[in-house]
C-alpha positions in Angstrom: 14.7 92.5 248.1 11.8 92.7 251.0 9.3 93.4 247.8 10.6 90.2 245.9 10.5 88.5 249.4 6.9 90.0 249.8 5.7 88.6 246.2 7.0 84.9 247.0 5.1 84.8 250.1 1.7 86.6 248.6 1.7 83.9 245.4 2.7 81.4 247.9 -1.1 82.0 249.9 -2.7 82.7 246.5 -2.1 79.3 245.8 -3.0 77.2 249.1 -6.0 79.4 249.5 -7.8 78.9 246.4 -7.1 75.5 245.6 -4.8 75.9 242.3 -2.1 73.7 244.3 -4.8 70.4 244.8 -5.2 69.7 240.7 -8.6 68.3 239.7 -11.2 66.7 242.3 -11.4 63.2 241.7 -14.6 61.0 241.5 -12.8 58.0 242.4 -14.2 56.0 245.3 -12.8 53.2 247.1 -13.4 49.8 246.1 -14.2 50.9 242.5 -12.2 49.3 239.7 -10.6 52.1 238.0 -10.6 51.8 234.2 -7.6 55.0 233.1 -8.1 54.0 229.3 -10.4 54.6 227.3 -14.2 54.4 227.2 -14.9 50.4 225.9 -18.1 48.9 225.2 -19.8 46.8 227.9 -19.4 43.9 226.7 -17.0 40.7 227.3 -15.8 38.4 224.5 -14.3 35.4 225.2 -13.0 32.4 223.0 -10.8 29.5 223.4 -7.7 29.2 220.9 -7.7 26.5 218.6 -5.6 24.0 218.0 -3.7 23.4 214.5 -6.2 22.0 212.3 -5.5 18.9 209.5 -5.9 20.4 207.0 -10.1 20.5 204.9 -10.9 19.3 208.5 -14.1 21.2 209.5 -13.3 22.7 213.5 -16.2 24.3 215.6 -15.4 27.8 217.4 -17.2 29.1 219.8 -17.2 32.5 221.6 -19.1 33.4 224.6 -20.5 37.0 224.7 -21.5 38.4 228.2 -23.3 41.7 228.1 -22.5 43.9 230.9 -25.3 45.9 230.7 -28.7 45.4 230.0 -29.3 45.9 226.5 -32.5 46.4 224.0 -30.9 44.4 220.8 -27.6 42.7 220.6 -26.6 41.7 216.5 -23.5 39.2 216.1 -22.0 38.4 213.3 -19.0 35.9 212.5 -16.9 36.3 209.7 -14.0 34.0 208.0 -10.6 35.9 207.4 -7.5 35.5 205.4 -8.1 31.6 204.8 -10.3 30.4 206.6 -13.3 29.6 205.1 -16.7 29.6 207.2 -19.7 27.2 206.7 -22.5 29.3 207.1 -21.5 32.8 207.5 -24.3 33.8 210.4 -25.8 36.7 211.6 -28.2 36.8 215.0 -29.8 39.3 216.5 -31.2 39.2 220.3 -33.6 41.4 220.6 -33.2 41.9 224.3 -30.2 40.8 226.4 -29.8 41.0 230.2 -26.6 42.1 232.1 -24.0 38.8 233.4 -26.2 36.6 231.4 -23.5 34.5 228.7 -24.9 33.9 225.0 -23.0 32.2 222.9 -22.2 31.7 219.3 -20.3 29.0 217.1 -18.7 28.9 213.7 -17.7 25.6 211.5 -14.8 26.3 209.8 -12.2 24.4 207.2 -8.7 25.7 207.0 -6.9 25.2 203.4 -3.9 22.6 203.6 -1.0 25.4 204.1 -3.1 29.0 205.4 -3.6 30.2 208.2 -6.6 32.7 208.9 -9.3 33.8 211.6 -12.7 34.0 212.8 -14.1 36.6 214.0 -17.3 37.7 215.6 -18.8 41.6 215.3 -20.4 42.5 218.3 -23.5 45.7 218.2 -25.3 46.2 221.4 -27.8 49.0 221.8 -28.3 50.2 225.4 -30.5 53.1 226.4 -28.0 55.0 226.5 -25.6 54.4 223.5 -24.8 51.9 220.5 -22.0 50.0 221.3 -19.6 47.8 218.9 -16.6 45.5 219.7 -15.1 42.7 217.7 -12.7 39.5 218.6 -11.0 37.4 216.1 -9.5 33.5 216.9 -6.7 32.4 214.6 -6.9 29.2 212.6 -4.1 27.3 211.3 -3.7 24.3 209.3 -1.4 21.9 210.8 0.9 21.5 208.1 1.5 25.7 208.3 2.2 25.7 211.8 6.1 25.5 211.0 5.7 28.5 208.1 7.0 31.2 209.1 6.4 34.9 207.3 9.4 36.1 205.3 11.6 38.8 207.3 11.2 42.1 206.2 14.8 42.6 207.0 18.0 41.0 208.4 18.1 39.0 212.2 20.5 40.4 214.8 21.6 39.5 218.0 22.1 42.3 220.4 24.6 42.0 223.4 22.0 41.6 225.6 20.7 38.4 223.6 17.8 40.4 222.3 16.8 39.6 219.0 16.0 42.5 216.4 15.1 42.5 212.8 17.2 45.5 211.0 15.0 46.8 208.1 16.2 49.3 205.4 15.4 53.1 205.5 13.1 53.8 203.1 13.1 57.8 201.7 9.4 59.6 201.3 8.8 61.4 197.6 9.4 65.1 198.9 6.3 66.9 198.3 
């Protein structure tokens, strides 16, 4: 019993005298943000939504990009998705871009009476250090599919906490 006693209390120092109790150092220091996700380019997209559109009516979108480091090129490109049909599908490149300085970039689009879709921009920025890419879409809808709604992909419920839920039917994999 006094060697089982003995053992506890010799792991017990082991422990609080070589650190194995403390877990990792950390390099946070105060008044930092601290960012406990994953690595993301540094760069900010922003864009305001847009309203329904009549429909064949051309809208203007605009996003504002704000590097947030200094970069050597910077290439932005906007694309039209589902239905929304761009103007003048544009590419830029900047060839060099400062940190906290806003550039932005605008799209003309035309929504089909009845779709919906989105623009979105493609962000590269090349930094001394690394090639970064991020992308941002804005949905477009035509006015007259603002009340459209998708089909359910199974059956509404009511839970008795008022919570809705949509039941959909178990599908079986091919066994391999």
């Amino acid at each position: 019993m006094t060697k089982l006693l003995f053992l506890c209390v010799l792991a017990t120092v082991f422990t609080i005298t070589t650190g194995f109790s403390r877990g990792p150092k950390s390099n946070f220091k105060a008044g930092e943000p601290v960012n406990g996700g994953k690595p993301r380019a540094p760069i900010s997209i922003e864009a305001q939504p847009v309203a329904p559109v009549e429909d064949d009516k051309e809208v203007t979108v605009t996003f504002q990009v704000v590097p947030l480091a200094d970069c050597l090129e910077l290439k932005a490109r906007l694309r039209g998705l589902g239905g929304a049909v761009l103007n003048d599908e544009a590419e830029k490149t900047i060839t060099t871009c400062s940190k906290g300085v806003s550039l932005q970039f605008t799209a003309k689009v035309r929504i089909p009476s009845g779709n919906r879709g989105s623009v979105a921009l493609d962000v590269e920025m090349k930094t001394t250090e690394s090639t970064f890419s991020m992308s941002r879409s804005v949905p477009v809808i035509a006015s007259d599919a603002v009340h459209l709604r998708p089909k359910l992909q199974g059956n509404l419920k009511v839970d008795s906490t008022g919570e809705r839920l949509i039941v959909t039917p178990a599908t079986e994999l091919p066994s391999r």
